[in-house]
N, C-alpha and C positions, 0 to 999 in steps of 0.2 A: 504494500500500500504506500510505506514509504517514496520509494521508487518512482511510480506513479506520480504522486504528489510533486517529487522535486523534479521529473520530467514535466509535469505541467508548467512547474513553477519558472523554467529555464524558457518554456517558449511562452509566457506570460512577459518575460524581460525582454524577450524579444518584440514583441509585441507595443508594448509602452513605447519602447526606447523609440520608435517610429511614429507615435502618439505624442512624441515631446514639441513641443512651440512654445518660439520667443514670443512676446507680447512686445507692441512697437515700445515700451518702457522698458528693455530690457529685461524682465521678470520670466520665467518658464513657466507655463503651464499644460497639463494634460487634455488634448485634446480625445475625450471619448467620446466611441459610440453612442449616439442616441440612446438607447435601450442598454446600457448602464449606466446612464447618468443616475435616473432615480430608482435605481433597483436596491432598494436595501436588503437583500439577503445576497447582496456580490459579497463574494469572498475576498475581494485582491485591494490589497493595501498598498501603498505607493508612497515612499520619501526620494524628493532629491535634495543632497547638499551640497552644499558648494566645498572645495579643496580647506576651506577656512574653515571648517566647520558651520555653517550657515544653513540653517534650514530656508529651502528656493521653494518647495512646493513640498503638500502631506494633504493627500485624501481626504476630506472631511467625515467616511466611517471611524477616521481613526482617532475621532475627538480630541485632537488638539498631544493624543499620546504620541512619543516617538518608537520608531523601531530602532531602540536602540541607541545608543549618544552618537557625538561627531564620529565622523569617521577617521579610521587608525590609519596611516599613513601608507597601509600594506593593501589595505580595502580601497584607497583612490589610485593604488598601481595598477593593479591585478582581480580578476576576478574571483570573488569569495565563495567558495561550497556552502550551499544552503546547509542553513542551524534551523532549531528548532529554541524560538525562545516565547520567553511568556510575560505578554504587555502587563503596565498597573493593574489594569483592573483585572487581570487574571487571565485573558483570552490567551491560548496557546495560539502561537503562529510559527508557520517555515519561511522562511525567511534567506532571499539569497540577495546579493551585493553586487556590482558592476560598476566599473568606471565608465563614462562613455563620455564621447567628444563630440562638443558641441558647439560649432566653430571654432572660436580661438579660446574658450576655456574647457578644463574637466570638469566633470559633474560625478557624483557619486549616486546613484542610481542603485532604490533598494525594492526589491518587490517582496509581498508575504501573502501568504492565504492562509486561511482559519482551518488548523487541524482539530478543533472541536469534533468536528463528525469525523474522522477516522477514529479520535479515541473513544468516542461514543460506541461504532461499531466495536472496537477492541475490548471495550468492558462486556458490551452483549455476546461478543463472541467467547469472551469469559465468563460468564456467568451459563450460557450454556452446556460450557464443558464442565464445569463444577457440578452442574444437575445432571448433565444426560450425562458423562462418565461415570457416575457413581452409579446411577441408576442400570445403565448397562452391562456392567459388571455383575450387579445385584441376579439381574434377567438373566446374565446367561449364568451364573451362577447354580440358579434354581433349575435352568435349563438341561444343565448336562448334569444336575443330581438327579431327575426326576427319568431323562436320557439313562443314565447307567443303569439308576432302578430297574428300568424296565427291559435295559437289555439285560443287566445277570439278576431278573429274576428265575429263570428256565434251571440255573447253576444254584442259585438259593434254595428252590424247592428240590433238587436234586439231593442236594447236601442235608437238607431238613428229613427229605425221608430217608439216608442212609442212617442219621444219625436216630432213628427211631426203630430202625431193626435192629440197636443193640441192646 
């Protein structure tokens, strides 16, 4: 699922990164699609900063939180292997990093989606095995007692009437 996620997450940065415009004030902003502007169950979070540390643009899902502080001097090099971190208010996100150029300056360019629902799945998919492993164990349990029973009963009643003709 992981996998998945951070394959998403790498063509999501691609994606933006072609979404980016200058405003004639010099400022960046994300140009989306129609139909995410107001879609509030989008998953995909968005910071750019500037090499100075400088927040340039942040999503408005992301209330004003950051992904994360300025950026390390390694992360406006080179691009970062998605992490898994978890905002103030507690949202878990994946979270990957890119430099990208943008005319004549860098930008640090971060994108993240809500792994809430894969851990959701992962608890249910835990919780399932906690109940049906046990319970299936239990089943065949009873299964291959009730199985033997009935195959060495033929050798049970065998042995019951020898041991009665002594």
């Amino acid at each position: 699922m992981r996998e998945e996620l951070d394959h998403n997450l790498l063509e999501d940065m691609e994606t933006v990164e072609g979404q980016i415009a200058t405003e004639p004030d010099g400022s960046l902003t994300l140009r989306l699609h129609h139909d995410e502007e107001g879609d509030q169950g989008f998953d995909r979070f968005v910071e750019i900063w500037s090499r100075e540390g400088k927040v340039l643009y942040r999503t408005p899902q992301l209330e004003g939180q950051a992904l994360g502080g300025p950026p390390s001097p390694e992360e406006a090099k080179e691009d970062v292997a998605p992490v898994s971190e978890r905002l103030p208010s507690g949202l878990r996100v994946r979270l990957a990093s890119s430099p990208h150029h943008f005319g004549d300056r860098t930008v640090v360019l971060r994108v993240a989606h809500n792994e809430e629902k894969m851990w959701r799945e992962l608890r249910e998919f835990g919780v399932v095995l906690l109940i049906g492993l046990p319970l299936g164990v239990l089943l065949a349990g009873f299964g291959g007692y009730a199985l033997a029973r009935k195959a060495l009963a033929p050798i049970g009643a065998m042995s019951w009437g020898d041991s009665q003709q002594y």
